[in-house]
MDAnalysis code that builds the backbone (N, CA, C; Angstrom):
import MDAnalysis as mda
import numpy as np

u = mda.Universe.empty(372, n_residues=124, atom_resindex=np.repeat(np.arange(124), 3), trajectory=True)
u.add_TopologyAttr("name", ["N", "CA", "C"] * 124)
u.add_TopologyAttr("resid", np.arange(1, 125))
u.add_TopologyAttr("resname", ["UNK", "UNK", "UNK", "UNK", "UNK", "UNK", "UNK", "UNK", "UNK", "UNK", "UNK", "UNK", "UNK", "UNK", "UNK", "UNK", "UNK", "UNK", "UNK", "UNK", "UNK", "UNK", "UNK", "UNK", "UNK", "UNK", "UNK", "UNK", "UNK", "UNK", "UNK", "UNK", "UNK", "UNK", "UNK", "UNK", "UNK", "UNK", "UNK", "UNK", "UNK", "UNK", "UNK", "UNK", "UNK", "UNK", "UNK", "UNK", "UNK", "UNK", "UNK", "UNK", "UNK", "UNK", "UNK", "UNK", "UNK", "UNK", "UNK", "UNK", "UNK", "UNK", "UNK", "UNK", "UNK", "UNK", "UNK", "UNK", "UNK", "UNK", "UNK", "UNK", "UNK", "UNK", "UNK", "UNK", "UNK", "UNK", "UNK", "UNK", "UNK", "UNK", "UNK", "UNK", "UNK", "UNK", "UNK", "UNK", "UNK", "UNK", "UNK", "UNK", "UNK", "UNK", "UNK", "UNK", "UNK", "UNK", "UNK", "UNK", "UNK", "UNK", "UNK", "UNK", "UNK", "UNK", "UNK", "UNK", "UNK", "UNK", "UNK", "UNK", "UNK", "UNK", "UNK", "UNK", "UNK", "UNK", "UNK", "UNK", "UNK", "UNK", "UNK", "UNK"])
u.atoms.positions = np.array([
    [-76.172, -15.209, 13.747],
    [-75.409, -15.546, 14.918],
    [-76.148, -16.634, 15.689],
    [-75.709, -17.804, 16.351],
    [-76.075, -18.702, 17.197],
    [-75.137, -18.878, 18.568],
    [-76.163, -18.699, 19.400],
    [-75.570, -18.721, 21.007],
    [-76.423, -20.138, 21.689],
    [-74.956, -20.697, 22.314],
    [-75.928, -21.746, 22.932],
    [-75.405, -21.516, 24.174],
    [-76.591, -21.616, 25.140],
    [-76.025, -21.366, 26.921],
    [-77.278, -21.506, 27.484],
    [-76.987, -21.205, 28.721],
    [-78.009, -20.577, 29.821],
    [-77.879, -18.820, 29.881],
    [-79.302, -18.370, 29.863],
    [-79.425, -17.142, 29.602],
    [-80.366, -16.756, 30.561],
    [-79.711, -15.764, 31.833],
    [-80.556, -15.532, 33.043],
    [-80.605, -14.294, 33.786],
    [-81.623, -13.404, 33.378],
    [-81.208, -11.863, 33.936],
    [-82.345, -11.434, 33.928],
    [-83.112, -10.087, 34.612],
    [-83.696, -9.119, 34.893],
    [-83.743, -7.962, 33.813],
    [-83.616, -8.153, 32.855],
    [-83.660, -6.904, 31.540],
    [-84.731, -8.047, 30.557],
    [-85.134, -7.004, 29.738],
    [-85.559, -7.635, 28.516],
    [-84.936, -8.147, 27.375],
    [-85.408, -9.109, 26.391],
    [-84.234, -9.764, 25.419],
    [-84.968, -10.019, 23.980],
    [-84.709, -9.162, 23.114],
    [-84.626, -9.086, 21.784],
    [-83.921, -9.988, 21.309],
    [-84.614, -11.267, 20.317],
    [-84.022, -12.025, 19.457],
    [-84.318, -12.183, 17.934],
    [-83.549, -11.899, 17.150],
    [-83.311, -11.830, 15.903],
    [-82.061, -13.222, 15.212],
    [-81.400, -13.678, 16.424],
    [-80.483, -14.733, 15.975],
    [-81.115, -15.886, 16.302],
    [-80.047, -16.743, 16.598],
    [-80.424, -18.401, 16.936],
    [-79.849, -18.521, 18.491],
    [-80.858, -19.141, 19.250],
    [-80.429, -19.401, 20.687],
    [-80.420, -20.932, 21.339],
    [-79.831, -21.614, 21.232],
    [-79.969, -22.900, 22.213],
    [-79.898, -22.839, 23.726],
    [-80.340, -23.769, 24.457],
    [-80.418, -23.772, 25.700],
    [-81.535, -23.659, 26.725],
    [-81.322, -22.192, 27.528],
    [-82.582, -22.400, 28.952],
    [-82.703, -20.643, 28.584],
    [-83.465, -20.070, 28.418],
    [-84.078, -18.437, 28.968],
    [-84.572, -18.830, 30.165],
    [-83.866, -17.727, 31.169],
    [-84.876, -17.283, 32.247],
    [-85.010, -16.121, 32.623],
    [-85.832, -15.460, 32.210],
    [-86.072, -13.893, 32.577],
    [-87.097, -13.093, 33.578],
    [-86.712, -13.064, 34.949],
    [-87.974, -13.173, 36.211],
    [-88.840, -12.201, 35.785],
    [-88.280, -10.926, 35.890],
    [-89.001, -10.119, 35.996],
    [-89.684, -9.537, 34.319],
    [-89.168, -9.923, 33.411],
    [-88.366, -9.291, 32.002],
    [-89.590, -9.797, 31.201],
    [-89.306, -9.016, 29.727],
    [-90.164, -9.747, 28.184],
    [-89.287, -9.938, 27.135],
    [-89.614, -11.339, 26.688],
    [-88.455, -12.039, 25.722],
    [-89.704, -11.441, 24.457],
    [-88.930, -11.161, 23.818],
    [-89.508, -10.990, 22.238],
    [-88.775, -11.688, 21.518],
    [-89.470, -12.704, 20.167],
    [-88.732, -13.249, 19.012],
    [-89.234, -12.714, 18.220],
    [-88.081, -11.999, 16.998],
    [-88.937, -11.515, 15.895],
    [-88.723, -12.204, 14.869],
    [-89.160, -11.686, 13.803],
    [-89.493, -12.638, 12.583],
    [-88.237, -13.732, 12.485],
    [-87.205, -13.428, 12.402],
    [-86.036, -14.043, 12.059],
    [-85.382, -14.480, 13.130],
    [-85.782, -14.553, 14.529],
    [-85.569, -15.155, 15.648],
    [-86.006, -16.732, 15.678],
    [-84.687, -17.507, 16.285],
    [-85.368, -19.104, 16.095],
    [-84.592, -19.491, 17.915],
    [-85.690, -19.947, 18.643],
    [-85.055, -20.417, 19.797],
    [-85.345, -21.990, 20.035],
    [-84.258, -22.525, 20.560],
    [-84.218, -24.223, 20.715],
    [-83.977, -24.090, 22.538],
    [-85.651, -23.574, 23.062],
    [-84.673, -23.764, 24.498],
    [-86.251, -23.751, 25.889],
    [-86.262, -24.223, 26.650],
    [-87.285, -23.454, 27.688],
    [-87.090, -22.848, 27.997],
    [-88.020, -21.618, 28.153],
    [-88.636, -20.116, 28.000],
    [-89.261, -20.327, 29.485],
    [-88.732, -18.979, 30.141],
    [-89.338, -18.522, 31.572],
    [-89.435, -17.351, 31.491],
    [-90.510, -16.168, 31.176],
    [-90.337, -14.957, 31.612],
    [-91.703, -14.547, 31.905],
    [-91.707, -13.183, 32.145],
    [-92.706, -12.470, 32.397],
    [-93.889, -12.417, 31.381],
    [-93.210, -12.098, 30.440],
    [-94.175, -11.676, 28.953],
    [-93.333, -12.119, 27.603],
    [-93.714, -13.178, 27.015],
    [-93.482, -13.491, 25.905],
    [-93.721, -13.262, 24.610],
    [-93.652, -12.389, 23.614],
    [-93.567, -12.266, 22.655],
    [-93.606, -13.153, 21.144],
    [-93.996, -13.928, 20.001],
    [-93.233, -14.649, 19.216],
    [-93.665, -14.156, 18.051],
    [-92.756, -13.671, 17.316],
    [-93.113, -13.720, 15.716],
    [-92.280, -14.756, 15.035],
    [-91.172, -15.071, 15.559],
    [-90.436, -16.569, 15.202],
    [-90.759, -17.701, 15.028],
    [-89.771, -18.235, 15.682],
    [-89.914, -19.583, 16.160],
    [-89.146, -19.947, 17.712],
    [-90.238, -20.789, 18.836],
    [-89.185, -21.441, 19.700],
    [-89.454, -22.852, 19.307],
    [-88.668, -23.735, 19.502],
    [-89.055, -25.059, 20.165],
    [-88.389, -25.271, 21.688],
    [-89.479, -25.698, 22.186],
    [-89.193, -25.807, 23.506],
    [-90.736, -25.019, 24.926],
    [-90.659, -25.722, 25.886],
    [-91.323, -25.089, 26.459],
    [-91.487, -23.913, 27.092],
    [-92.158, -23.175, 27.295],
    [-92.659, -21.773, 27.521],
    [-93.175, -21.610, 28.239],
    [-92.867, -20.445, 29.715],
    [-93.696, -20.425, 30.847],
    [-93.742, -18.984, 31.079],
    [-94.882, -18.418, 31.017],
    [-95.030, -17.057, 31.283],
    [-96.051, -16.746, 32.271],
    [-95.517, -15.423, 33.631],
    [-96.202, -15.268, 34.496],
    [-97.272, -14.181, 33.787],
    [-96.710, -13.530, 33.042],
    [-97.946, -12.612, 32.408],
    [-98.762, -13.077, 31.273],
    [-97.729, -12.625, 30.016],
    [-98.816, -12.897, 28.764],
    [-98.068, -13.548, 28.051],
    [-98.370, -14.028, 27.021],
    [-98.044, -15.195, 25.800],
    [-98.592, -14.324, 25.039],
    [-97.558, -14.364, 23.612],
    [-98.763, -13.562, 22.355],
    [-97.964, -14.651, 21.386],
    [-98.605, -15.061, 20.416],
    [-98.305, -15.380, 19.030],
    [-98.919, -14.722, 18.238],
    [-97.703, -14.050, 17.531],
    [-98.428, -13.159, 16.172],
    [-98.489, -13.822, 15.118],
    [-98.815, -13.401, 14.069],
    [-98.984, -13.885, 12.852],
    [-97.504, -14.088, 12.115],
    [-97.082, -15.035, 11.796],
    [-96.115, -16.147, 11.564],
    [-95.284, -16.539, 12.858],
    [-95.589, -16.745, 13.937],
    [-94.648, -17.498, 14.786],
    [-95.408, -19.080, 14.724],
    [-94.285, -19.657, 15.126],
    [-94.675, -20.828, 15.551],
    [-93.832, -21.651, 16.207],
    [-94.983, -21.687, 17.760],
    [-94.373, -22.191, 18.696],
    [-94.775, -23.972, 18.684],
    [-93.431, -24.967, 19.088],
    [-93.321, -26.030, 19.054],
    [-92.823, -26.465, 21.077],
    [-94.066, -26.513, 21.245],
    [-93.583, -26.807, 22.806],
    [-95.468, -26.936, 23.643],
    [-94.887, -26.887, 24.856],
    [-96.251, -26.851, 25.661],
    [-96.241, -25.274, 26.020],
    [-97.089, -24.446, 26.518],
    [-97.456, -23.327, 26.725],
    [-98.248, -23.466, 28.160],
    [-97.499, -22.793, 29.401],
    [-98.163, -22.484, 30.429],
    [-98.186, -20.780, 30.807],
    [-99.015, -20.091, 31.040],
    [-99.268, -18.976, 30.716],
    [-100.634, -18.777, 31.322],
    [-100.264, -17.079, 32.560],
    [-101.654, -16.685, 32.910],
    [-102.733, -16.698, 31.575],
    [-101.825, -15.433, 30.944],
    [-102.670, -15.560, 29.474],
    [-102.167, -15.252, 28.387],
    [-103.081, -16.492, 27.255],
    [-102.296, -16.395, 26.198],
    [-103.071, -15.783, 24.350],
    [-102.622, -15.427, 23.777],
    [-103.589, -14.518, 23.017],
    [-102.691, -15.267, 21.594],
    [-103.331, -15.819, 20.915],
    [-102.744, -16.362, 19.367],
    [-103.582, -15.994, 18.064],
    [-102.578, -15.254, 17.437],
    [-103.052, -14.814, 16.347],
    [-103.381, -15.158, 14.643],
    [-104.361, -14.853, 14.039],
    [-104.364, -15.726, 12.359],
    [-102.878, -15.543, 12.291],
    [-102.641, -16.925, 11.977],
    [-101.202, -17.308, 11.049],
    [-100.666, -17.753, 11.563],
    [-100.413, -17.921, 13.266],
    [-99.599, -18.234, 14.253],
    [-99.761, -19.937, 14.240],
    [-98.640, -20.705, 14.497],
    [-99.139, -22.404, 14.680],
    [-98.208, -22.423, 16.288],
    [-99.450, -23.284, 16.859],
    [-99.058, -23.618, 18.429],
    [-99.176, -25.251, 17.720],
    [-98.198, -26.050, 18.262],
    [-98.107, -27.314, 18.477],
    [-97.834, -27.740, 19.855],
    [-98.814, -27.519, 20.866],
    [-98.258, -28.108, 22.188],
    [-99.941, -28.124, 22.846],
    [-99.486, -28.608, 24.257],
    [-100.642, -27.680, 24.924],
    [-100.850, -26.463, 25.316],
    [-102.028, -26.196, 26.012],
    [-101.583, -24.553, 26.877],
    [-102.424, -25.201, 28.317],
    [-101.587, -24.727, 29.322],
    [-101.836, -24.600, 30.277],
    [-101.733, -23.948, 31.302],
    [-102.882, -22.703, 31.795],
    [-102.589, -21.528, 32.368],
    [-102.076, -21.591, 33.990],
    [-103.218, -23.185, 34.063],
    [-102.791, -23.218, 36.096],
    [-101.403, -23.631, 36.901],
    [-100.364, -23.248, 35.516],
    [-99.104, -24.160, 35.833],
    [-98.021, -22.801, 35.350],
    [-98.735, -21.223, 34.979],
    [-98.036, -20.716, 34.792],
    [-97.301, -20.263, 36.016],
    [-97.471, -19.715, 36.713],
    [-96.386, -19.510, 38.222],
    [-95.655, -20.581, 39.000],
    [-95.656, -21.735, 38.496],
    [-94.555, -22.971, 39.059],
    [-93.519, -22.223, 38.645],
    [-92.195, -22.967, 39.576],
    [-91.052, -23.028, 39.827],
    [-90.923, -24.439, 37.982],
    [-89.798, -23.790, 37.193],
    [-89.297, -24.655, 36.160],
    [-88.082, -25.368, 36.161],
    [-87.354, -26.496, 36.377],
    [-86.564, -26.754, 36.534],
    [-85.877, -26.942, 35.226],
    [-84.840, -26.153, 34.463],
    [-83.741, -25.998, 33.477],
    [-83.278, -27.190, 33.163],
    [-82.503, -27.172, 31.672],
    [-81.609, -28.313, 31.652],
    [-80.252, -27.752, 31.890],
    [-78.711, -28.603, 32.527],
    [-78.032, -28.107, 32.778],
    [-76.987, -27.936, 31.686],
    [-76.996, -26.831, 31.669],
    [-76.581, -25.944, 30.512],
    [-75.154, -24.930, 30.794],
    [-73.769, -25.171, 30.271],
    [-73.601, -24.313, 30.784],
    [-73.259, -22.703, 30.676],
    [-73.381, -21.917, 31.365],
    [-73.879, -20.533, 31.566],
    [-72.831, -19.563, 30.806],
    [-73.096, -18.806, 29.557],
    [-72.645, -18.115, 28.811],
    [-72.801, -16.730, 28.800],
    [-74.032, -16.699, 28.768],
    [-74.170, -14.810, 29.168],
    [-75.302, -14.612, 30.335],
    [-75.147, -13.475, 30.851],
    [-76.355, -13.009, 32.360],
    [-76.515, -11.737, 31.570],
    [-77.332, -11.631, 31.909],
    [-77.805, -9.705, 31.631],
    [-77.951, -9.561, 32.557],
    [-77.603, -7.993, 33.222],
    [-76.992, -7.557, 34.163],
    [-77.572, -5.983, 34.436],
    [-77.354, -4.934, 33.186],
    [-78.136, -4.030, 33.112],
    [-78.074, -3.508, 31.314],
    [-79.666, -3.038, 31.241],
    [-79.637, -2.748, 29.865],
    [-80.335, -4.011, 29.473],
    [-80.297, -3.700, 28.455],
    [-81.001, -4.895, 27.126],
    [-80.428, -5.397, 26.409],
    [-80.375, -7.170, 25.947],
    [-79.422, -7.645, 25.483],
    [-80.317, -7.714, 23.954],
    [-79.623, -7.395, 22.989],
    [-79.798, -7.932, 22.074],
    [-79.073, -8.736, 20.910],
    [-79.820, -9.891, 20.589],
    [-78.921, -10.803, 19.503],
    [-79.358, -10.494, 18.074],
    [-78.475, -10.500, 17.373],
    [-78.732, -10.365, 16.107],
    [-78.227, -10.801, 15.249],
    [-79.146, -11.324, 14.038],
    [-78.622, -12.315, 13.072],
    [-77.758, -11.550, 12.114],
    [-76.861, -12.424, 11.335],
    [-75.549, -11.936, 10.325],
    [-76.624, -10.930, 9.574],
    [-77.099, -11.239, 9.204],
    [-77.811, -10.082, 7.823],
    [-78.745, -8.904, 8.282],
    [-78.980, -8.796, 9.982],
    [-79.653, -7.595, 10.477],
    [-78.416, -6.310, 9.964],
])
């Protein structure tokens, strides 16, 4: 499955499909798992990747890259923890994780609202 939008809510967000666009999740933790591919800037609390994003990434808590993600973007992040196997292609920069991010304008397809959204690819 591929969703392209602006994606902006207070729950956490499980990705297993394809996402274009803007994540913004204030309070929340985006996880990509293996078969998760995102084309978008990333705002949340706690980031997750066993995927792939391209795009930039801003986390007030933690950044993890596990072993096969690979992130294609810059990385601002209190803190960020990358693991054997993981490829970062960007910078990291922690003193820029709590800025305000300004989105591209995108327009707005789904909000999460309550509960947990999850996407999932044709073959989950």
């Amino acid at each position: 499955m591929k969703i392209r939008g602006e994606f902006n809510g207070a729950d956490d967000l499980l990705v297993d499909g394809e996402i274009e666009g803007s994540i913004r999740l204030s309070a929340s933790r985006l996880t990509v798992r293996a078969e998760g591919r995102i084309r978008a800037s990333v705002v949340a609390q706690d980031i997750i990747v066993i995927g792939r994003i391209e795009g930039d990434i801003r986390a007030t808590g933690r950044v993890e890259l596990r072993d096969g993600a690979v992130v294609i973007g810059d990385v601002f992040a209190a803190r960020i923890s990358i693991e054997d196997g993981a490829v970062l292609r960007g910078a990291v920069d922690p003193s820029k994780a709590g800025e305000s991010v300004p989105m591209s304008a995108v327009p707005p397809i789904v909000t999460t609202a309550a509960g947990s959204l999850e996407v999932k690819g044709a073959d989950a």
